[in-house]
GUSEVO-882942 format. One line per field, with one value per residue (C-alpha): residue number from 1; residue in three letters; x, y, z. Coordinates in pm, 1 decimal. Layout:
# residues N
pos <- NUM | ...;
code <- ala | ...;
xx <- X | ...;
yy <- Y | ...;
zz <- Z | ...;
***
This chain:
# residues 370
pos <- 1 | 2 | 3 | 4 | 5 | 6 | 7 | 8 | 9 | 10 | 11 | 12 | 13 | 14 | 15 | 16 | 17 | 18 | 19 | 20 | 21 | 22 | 23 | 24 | 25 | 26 | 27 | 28 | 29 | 30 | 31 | 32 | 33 | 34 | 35 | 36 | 37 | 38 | 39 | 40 | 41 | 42 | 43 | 44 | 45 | 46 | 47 | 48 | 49 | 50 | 51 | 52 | 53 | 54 | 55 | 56 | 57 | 58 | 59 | 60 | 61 | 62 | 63 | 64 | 65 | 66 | 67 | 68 | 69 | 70 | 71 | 72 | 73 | 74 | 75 | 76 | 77 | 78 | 79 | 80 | 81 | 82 | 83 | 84 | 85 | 86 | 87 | 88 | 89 | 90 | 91 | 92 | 93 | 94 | 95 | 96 | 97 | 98 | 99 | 100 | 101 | 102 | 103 | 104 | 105 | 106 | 107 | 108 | 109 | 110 | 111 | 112 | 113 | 114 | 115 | 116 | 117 | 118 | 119 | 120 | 121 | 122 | 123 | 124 | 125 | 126 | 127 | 128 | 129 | 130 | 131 | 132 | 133 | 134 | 135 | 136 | 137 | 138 | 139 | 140 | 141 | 142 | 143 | 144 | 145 | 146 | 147 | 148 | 149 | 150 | 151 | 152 | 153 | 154 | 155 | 156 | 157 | 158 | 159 | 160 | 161 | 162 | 163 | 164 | 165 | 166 | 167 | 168 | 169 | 170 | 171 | 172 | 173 | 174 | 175 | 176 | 177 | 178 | 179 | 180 | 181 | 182 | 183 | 184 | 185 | 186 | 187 | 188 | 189 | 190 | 191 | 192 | 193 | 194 | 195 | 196 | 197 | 198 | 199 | 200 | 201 | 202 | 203 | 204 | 205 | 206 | 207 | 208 | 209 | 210 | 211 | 212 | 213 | 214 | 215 | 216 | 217 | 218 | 219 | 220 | 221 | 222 | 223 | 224 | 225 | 226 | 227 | 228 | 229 | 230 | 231 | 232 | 233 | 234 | 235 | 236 | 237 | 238 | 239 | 240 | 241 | 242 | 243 | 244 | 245 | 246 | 247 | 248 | 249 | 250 | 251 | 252 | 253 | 254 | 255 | 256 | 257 | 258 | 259 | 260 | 261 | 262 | 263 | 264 | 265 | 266 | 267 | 268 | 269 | 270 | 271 | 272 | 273 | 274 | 275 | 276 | 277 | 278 | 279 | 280 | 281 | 282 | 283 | 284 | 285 | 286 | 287 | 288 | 289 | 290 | 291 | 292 | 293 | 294 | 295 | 296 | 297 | 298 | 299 | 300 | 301 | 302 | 303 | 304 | 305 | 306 | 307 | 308 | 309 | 310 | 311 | 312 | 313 | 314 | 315 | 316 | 317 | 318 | 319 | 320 | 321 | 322 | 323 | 324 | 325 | 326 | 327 | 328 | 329 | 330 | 331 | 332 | 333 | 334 | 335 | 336 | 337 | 338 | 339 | 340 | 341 | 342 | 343 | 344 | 345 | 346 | 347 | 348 | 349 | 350 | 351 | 352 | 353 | 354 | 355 | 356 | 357 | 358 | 359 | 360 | 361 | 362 | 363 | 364 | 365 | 366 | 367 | 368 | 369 | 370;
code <- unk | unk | unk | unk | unk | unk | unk | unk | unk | unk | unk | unk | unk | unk | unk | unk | unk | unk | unk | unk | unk | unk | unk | unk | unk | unk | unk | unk | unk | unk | unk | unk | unk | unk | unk | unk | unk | unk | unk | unk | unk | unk | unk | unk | unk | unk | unk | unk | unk | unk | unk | unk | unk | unk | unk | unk | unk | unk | unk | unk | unk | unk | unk | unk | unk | unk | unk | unk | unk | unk | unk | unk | unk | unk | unk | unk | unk | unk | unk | unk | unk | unk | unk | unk | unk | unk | unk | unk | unk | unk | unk | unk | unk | unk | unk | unk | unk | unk | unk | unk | unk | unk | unk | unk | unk | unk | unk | unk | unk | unk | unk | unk | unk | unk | unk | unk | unk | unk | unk | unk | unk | unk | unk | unk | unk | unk | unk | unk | unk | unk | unk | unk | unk | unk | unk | unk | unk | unk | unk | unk | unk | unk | unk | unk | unk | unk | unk | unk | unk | unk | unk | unk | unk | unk | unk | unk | unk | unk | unk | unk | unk | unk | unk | unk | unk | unk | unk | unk | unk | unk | unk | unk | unk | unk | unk | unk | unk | unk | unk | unk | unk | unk | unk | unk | unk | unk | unk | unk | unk | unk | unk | unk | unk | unk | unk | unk | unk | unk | unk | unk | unk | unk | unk | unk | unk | unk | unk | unk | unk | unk | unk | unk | unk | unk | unk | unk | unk | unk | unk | unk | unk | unk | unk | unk | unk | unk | unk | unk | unk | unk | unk | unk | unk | unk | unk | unk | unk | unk | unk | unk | unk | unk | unk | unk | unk | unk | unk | unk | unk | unk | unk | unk | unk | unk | unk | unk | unk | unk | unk | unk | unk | unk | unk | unk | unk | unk | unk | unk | unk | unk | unk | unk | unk | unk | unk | unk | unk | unk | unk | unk | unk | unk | unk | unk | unk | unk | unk | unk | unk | unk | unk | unk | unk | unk | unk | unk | unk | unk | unk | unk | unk | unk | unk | unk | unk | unk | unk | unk | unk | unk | unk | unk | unk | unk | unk | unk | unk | unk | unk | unk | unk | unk | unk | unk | unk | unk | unk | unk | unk | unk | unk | unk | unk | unk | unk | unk | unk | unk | unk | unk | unk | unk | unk | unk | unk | unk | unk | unk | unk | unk | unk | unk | unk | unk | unk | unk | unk | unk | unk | unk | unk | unk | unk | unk | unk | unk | unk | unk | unk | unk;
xx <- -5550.3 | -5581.8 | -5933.2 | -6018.1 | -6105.8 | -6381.3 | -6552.0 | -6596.0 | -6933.3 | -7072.2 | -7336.1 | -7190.3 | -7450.9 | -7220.4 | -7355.6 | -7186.8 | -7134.9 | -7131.2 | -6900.4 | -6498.2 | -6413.5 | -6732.8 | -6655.6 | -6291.3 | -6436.2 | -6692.0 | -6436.7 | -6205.7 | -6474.9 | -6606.9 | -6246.8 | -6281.0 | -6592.9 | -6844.9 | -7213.7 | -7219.7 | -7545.3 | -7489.0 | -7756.8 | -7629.8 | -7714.9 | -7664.5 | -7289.0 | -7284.9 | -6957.9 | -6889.4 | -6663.8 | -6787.4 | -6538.8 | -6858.2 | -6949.1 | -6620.2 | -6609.8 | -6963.8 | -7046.3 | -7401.8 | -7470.1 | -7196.6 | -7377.2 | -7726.6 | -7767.9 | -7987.8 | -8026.6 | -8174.7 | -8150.5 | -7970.5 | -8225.9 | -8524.3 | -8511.9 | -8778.9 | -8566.0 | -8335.5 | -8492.1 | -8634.0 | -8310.1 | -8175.0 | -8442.2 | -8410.2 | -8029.2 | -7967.4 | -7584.9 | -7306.2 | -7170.4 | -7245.6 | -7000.3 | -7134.1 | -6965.0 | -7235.7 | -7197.1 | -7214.5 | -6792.1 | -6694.9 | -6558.8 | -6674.4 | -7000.4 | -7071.6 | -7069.2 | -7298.1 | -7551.3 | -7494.0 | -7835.0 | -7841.8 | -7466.9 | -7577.1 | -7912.0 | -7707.2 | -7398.8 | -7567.8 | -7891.0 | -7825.5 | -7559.0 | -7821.4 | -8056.8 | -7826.2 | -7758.6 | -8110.3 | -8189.6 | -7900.8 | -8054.8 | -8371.6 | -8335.5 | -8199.1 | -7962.3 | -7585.7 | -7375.8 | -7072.3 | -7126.2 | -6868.1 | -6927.7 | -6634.9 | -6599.8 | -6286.9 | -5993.6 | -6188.2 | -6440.1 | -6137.4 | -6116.7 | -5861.2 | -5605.9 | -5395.9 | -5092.7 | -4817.8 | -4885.3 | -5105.6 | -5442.0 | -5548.5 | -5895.3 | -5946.5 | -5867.7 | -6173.1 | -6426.6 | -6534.6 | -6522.8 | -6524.3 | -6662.0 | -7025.0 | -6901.2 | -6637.3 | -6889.3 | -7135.2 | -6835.5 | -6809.8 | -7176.4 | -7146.6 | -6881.4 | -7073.9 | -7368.0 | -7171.8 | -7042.9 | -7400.3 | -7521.2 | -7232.0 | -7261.9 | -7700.9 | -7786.9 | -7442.2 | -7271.4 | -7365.0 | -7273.1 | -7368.3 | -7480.6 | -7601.6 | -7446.6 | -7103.1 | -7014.3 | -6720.0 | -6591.1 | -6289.7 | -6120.7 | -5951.4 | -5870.8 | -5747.6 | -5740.6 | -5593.2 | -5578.8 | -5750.6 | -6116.7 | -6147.5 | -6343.4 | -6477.8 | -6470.1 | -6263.9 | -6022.9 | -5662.6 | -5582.9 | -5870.3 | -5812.7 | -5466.4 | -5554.4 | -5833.5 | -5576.0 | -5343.7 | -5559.5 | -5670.7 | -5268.8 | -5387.5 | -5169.1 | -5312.6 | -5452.5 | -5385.4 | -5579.8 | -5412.3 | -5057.1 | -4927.3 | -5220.5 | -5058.7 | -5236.0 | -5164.0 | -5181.9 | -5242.6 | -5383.1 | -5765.4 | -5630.2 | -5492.5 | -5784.5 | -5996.0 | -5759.4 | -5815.1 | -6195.6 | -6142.9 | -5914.7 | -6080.8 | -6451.5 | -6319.1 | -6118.2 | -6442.7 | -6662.4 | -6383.0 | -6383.0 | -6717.1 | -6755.7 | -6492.6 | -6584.4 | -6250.1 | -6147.0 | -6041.7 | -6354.5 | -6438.3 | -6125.3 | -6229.7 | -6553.5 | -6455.9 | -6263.0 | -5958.3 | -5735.6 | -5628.0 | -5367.8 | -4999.6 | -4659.3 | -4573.9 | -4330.0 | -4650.0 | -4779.2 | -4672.0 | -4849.1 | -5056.9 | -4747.4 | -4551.5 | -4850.1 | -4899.3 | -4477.2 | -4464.1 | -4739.8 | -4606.5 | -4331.8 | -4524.4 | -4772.5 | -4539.4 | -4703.9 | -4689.2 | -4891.4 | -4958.8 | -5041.6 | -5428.4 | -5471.6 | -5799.3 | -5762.7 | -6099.3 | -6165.8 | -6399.2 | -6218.8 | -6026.2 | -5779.1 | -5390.6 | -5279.0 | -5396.9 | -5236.0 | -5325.2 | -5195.8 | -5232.2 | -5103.4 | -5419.8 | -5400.8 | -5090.9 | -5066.9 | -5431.5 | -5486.4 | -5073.7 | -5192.5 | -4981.5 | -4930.4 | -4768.5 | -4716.0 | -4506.7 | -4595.6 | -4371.6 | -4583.7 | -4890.4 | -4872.3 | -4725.0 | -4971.8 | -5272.8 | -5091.8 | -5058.8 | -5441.6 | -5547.3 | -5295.4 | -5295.4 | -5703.3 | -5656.9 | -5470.5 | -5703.9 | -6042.9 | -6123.4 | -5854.3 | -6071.1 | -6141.4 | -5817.5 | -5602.7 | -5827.2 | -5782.4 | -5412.7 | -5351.4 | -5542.4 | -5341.1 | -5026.1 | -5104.9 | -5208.6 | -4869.5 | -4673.5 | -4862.1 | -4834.2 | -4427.1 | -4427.9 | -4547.2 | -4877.6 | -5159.1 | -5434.0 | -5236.3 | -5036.8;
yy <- 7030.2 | 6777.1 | 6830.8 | 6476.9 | 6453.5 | 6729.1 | 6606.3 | 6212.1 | 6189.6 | 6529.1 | 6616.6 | 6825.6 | 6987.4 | 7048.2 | 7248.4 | 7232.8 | 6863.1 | 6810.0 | 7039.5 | 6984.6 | 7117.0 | 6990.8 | 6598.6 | 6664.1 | 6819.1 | 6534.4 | 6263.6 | 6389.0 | 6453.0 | 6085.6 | 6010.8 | 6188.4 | 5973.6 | 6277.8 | 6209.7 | 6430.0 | 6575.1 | 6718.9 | 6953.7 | 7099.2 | 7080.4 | 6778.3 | 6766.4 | 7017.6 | 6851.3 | 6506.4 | 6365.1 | 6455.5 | 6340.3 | 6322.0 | 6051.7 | 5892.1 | 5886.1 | 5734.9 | 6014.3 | 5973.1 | 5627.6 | 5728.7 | 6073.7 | 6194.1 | 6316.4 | 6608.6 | 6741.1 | 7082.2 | 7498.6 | 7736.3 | 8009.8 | 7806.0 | 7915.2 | 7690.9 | 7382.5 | 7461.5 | 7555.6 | 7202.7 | 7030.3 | 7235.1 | 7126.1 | 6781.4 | 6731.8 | 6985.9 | 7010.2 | 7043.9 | 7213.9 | 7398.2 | 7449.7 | 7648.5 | 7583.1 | 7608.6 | 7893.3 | 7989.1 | 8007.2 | 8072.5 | 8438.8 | 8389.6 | 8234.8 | 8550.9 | 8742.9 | 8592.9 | 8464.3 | 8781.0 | 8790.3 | 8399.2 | 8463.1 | 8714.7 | 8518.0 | 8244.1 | 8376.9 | 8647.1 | 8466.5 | 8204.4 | 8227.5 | 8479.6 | 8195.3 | 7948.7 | 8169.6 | 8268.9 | 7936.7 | 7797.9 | 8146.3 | 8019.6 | 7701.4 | 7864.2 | 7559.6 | 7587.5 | 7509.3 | 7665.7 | 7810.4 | 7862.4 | 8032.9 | 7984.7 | 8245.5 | 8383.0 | 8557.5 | 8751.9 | 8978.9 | 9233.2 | 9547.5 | 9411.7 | 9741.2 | 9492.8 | 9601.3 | 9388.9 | 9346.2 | 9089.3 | 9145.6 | 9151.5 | 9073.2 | 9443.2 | 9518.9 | 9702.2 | 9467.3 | 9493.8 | 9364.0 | 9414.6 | 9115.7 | 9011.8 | 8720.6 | 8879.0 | 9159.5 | 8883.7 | 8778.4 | 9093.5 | 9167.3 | 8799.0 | 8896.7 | 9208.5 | 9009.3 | 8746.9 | 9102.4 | 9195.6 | 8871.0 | 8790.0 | 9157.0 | 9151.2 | 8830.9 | 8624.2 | 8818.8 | 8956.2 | 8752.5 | 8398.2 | 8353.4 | 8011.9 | 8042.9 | 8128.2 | 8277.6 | 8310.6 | 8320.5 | 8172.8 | 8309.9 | 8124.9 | 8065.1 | 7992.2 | 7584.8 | 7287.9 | 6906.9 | 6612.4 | 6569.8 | 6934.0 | 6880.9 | 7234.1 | 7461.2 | 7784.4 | 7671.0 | 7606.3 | 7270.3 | 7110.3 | 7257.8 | 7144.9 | 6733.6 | 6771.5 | 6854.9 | 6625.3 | 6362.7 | 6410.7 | 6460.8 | 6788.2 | 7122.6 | 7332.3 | 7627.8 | 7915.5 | 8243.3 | 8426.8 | 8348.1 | 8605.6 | 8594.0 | 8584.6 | 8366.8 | 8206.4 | 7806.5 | 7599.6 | 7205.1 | 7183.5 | 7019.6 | 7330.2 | 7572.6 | 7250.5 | 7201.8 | 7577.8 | 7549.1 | 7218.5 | 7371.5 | 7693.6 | 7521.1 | 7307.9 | 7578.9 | 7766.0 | 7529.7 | 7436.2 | 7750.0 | 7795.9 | 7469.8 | 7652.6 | 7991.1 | 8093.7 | 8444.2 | 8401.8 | 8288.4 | 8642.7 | 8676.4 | 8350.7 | 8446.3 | 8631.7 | 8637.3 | 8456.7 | 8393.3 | 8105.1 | 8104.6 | 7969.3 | 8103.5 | 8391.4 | 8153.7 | 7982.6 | 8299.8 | 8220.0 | 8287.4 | 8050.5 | 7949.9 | 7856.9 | 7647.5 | 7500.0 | 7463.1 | 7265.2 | 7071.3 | 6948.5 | 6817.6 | 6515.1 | 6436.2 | 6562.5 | 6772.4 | 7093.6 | 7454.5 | 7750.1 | 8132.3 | 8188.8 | 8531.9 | 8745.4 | 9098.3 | 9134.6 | 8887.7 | 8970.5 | 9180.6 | 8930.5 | 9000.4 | 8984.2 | 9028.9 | 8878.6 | 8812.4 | 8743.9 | 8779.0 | 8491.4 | 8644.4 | 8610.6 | 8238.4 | 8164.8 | 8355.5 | 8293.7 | 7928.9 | 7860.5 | 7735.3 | 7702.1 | 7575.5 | 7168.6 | 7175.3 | 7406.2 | 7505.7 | 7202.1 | 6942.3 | 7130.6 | 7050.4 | 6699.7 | 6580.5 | 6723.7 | 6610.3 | 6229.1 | 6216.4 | 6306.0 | 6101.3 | 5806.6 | 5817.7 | 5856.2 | 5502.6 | 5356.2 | 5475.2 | 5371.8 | 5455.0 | 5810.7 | 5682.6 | 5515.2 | 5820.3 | 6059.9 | 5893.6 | 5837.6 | 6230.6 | 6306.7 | 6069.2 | 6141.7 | 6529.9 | 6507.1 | 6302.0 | 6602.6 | 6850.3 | 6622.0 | 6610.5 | 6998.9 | 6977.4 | 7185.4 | 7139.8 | 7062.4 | 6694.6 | 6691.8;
zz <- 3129.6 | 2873.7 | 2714.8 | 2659.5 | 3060.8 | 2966.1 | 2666.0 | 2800.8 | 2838.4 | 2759.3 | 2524.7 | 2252.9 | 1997.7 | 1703.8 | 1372.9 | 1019.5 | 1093.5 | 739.4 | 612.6 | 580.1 | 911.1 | 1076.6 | 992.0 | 1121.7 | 1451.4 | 1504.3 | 1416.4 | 1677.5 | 1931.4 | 1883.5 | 1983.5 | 2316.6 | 2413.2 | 2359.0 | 2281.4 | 1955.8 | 1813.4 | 1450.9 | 1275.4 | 872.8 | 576.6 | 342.9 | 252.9 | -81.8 | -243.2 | -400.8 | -261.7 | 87.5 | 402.7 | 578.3 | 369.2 | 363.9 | 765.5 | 808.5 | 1055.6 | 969.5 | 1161.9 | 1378.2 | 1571.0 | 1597.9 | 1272.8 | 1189.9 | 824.4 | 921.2 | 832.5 | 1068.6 | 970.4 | 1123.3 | 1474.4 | 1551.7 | 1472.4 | 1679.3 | 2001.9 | 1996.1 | 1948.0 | 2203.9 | 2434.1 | 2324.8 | 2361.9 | 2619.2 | 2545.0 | 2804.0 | 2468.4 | 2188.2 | 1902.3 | 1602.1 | 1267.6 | 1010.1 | 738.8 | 416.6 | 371.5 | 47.0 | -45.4 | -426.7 | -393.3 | -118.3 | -446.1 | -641.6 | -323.4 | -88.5 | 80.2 | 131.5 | 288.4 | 517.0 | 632.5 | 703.8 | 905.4 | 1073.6 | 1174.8 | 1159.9 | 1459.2 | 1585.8 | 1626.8 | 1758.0 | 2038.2 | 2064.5 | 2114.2 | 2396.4 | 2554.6 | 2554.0 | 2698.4 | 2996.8 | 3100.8 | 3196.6 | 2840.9 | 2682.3 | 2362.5 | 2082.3 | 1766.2 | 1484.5 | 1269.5 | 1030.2 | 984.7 | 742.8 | 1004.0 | 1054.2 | 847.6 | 576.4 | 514.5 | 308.1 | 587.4 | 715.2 | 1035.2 | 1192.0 | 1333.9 | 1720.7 | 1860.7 | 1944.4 | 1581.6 | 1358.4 | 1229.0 | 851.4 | 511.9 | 199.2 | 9.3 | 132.8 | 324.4 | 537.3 | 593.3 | 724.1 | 983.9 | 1072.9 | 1165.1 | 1365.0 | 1532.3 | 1684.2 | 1694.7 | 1928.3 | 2173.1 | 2189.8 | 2312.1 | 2544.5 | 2677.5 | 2697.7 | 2828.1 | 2902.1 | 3124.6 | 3497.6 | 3805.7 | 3752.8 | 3366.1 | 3301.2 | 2941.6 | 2864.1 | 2520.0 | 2314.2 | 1962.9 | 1768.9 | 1466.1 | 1232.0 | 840.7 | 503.6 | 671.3 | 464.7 | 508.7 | 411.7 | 253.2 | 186.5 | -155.6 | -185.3 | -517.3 | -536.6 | -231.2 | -334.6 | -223.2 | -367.8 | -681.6 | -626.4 | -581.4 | -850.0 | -1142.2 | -1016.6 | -979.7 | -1342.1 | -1414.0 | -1529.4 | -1480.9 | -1188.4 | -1263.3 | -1018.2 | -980.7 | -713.3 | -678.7 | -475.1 | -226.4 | 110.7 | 404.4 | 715.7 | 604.9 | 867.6 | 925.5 | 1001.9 | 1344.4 | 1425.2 | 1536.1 | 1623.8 | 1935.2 | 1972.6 | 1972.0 | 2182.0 | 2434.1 | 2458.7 | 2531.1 | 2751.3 | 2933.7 | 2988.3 | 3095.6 | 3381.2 | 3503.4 | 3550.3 | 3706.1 | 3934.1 | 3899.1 | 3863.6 | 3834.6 | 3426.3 | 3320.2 | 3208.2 | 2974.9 | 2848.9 | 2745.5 | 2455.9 | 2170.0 | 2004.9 | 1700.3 | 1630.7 | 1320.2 | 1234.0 | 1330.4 | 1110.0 | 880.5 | 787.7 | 614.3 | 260.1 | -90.4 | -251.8 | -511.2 | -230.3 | -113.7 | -474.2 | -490.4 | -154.5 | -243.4 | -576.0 | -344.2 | -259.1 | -551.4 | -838.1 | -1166.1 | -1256.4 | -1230.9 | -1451.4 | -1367.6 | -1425.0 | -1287.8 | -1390.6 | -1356.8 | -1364.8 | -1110.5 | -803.6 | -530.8 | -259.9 | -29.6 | -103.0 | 264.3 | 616.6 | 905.0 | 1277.9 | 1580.8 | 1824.8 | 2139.9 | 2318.6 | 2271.4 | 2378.9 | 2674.5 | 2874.4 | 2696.3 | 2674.1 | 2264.3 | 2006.1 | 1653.1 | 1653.1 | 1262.5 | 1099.1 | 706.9 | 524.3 | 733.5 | 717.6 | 351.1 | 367.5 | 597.7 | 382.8 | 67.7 | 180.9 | 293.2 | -69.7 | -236.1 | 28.9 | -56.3 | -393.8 | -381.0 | -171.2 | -194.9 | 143.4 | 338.1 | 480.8 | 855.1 | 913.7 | 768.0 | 954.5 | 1273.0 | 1271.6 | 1198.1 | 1487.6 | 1690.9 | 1514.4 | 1553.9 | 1971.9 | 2018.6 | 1850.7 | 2105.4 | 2399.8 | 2290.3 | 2283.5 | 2619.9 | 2504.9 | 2837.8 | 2579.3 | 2506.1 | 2853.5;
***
């Protein structure tokens, strides 16, 4: 089922529009033909690929606070989406430690309210909260985590995924569940996402193309930090495929809309799992300079190992990765430095990814491009 058929037309109420994965969601859903509502925050770095894409004349664009459930039952009422897909958080491990309450008022209610208010409006929408790699109990082992896998955190921000995540259960289990719910809930789990416009402090790649950019050497806090890289286009065909998988089978009342209805992983193939110097190494492939070892032992607690399992995914959705780690990298790699060129080359090199990445996944025969 090729999602585009599902999105043509529909009202999509889409929050975090502003942020790095947000602008990349709403650029490719403006490709599908969707009528995209956006409610965030102003854009909080500079650059902003929100700004560079002109998404502001180019949605309904809302500048509004998560945590003021008032706000959002009226534009709820007011756009009554055919989907809602919730992005907006506060996602920065470092910055959880020095704002923890604002973290947790924003993740946990925050998503709270957004599914307090789709409840309240009582209409029939699919509802899709993002959340992270991070809300699993992190035992630093080798093997990757499953969605049944013990929710926790250490740091304040994976903590706050955590509670969301149970939050999300409750919901789905109290008022979204039964024999005929009008709303149907899930959650997606995904991180440690690279590519193009990500301008954000304390993330690797950024700090990558800012140093290079300045011909500067790249300083690197973590280096053996293991993650599963993947392109932001990655778990945005998840989240696409998934709420668009959902709301067909309501509309048909199929027998797997139950298993649906819950949650997922989306994440690499385990050869994409590297450490951030083999991130920074591949990276210096294709915008040459060089990188030096700036690890503080004293540095705030962050996790060295995390994995996930996508089993779920590939089996009930038939999902899978299209780029492998090497073009991950290139492709996010020749954004910057194609930008960097030309400063207003955003919107074209956006777009052609997006193409260039559904043509890859209709080639692999995946049923989200087929």
């Amino acid at each position: 089922m090729h999602f585009a058929d599902t999105y043509l037309g529909k009202r999509v109420l889409l929050t975090g529009h502003t942020g790095f994965k947000g602008s990349w969601l709403a650029e490719w859903l403006l490709s599908l033909g969707a009528e995209v509502t956006g409610l965030a925050l102003e854009s909080n770095t500079q650059p902003a690929i929100f700004d560079e894409l002109k998404l502001t004349s180019r949605l309904n664009h809302h500048i509004g606070d998560i945590r003021d459930l008032g706000l959002l039952c009226r534009l709820v009422e007011k756009t009554q989406p055919h989907f809602v897909i919730h992005l907006a958080a506060q996602p920065l491990v470092r910055l959880s430690y020095a704002q923890p309450v604002d973290t947790f008022a924003t993740n946990v209610m925050g998503t709270v309210h957004v599914m307090e208010a789709v409840r309240m409006a009582a209409r029939p929408c699919t509802l899709l909260c993002v959340s992270t790699d991070k809300c699993y109990d992190n035992r630093e082992w080798v093997h990757s985590y499953r969605e049944v896998d013990a929710l926790g955190g250490h740091d304040p921000y994976s903590a706050s995924k955590g509670a969301v995540e149970i939050a999300i259960s409750s919901y789905r289990r109290s008022f979204f569940s039964g024999a005929n719910p009008v709303v149907h809930l899930a959650s997606a789990r995904a991180g440690n996402v690279i590519g193009g416009g990500d301008w954000a402090l304390d993330r690797i790649m950024p700090d990558c193309i800012r140093a290079l950019a300045r011909g500067e050497s790249i300083a690197v806090r973590n280096k053996v930090a293991t993650r599963p890289w993947q392109h932001v286009l990655e778990p945005l065909s998840g989240y696409l495929h998934l709420a668009a998988s959902i709301h067909q089978a309501a509309e048909k009342k199929a027998p797997e809309l139950n298993q649906l209805c819950s949650a997922f992983n989306f994440g690499p193939s385990l050869s994409s799992n590297r450490s951030v110097a083999d991130v920074v190494n591949e990276a210096l492939k294709h915008w040459p300079g060089t990188w030096e070892d700036k690890s503080d032992p004293h540095a705030v607690h962050e996790a060295t190992l995390l994995n996930l399992a996508t089993d779920k995914a590939r089996h009930l959705l038939r999902w899978q990765p299209v780029w492998n780690f090497e073009q991950t990298v290139a492709r996010t790699v020749e954004w910057y430095h194609q930008k960097h060129l030309n400063p207003a080359a955003a919107p074209g090199l956006t777009a052609q990814q997006i193409t260039e990445f559904t043509a890859a996944a209709s080639a692999a025969r995946l049923p989200w491009a087929t």
